[in-house]
N, C-alpha and C positions, 0 to 999 in steps of 0.2 A: 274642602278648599285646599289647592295648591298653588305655594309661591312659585312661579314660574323664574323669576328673577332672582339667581343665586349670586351670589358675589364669588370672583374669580379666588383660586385658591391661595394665599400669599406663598409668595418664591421663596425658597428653603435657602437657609443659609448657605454662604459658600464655600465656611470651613467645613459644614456637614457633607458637600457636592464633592470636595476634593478628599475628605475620610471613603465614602463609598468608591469613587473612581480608585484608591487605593487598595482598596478591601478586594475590588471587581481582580487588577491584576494583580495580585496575590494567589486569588481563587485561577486564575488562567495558569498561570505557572505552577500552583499544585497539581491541580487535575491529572493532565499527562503524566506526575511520576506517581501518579496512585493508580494510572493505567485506564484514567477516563481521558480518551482521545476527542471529543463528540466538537470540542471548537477548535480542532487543528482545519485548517483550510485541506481540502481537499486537493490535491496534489494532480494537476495536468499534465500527462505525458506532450511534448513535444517532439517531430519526428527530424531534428537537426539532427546533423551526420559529424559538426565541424568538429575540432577537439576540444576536448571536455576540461575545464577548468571551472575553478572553488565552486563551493559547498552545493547552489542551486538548479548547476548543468547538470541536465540527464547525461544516462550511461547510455554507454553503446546498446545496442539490442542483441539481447540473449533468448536462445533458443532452447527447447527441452522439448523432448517427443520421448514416447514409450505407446510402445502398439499401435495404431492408427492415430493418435490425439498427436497434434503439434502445437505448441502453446511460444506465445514471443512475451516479453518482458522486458521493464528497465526500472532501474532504481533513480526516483527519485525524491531528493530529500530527504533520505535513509529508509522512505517506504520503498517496497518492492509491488510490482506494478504489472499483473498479466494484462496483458495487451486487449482491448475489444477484437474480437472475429479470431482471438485463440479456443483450441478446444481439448475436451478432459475427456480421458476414460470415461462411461456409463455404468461399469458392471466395475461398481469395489471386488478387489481382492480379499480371498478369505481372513489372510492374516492384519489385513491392515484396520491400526486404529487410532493413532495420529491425524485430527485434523476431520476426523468424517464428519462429526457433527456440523463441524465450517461450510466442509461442501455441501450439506444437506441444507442447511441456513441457506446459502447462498443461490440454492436449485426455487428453495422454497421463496425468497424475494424475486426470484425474474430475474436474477444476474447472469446465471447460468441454467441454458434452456436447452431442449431435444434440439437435434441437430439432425440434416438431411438423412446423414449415416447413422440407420440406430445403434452401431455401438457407439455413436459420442455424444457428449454434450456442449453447448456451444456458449460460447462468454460474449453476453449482451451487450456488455458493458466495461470499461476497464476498474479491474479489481485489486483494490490496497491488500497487500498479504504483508505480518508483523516478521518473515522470513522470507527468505529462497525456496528453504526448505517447507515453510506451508504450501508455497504455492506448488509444489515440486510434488508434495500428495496430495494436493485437490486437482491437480493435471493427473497425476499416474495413479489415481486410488491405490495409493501403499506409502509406508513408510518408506523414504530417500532421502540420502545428504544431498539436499539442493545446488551447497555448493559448490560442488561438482555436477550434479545433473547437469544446471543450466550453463550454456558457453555462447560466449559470442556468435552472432549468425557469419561474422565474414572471417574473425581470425580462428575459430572453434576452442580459442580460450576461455576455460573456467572462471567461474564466476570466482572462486575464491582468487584465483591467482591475479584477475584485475583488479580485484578489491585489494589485494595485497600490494599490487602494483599501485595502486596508489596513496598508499600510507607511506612507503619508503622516501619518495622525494620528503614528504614532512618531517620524516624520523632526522634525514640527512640534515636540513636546516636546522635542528633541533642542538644536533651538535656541532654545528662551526659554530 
């Protein structure tokens, strides 16, 4: 025999509701600097041209090729961002070993797939890199300073030098 009729479960306290809600953003704001990323929102590139002002405008769009592969890119919200319909070398370099495992993950989920041209592989989908420089050897299979590889597509300025460019006005107000 089964009571079908259970009584509902009594509502938990609300000093207990408001300790968990606190415990929850504690655990949100550890995670990231333990280098678990898994509840940052995932970051949509937007394709505005207008100028780039505080923290959550994307960057210009930066370029990097090596061999047939051309890959586009933009930073935003300090992730770095290969573009969907970029594409990477096929055939790693002997020396290279920075980052392969990444690209091999990334072949291995369907982010990155055979391309018309078989020496390249083609980005399904737009892909977070924790650098310039990651993305800069999952494009070129090889070790590279990204921050230079990649340069804007219209002015062909380095990615370090815009990123540079834009800390200076801060530093300036910093000191008046």
């Amino acid at each position: 025999m089964h009571n079908g009729t259970a009584p509902p479960l009594p509502p938990m306290p609300e000093p207990d509701i408001a300790d968990m809600k606190e415990f929850l953003e504690h655990i949100e704001l550890m995670l990231p600097v333990l280098g678990f990323s898994f509840l940052k929102p995932k970051p949509v590139p937007t394709m505005s041209t207008g100028p780039t002002t505080g923290p959550s405008v994307a960057s210009p769009i930066f370029q990097c090729s090596s061999r047939e592969a051309v890959a586009t890119a933009r930073e935003i919200d300090g992730d770095f961002i290969v573009l969907k319909g970029s594409t990477a070398v096929k055939e790693p370099r002997a020396n290279w070993t920075s980052y392969r495992t990444l690209r091999d993950q990334l072949y291995q989920e369907g982010k990155l797939v055979d391309d018309s041209n078989p020496a390249l592989l083609r980005f399904v989908e737009d892909v977070s890199f924790s650098s310039p420089s990651a993305g800069t050897a999952v494009v070129n299979t090889g070790n590279m300073n990204g921050r230079i590889a990649w340069k804007t597509s219209d002015t062909r300025q380095t990615y370090q030098d815009w990123h540079e460019s834009r800390l200076r006005p801060e530093a300036q107000s910093d000191v008046e």
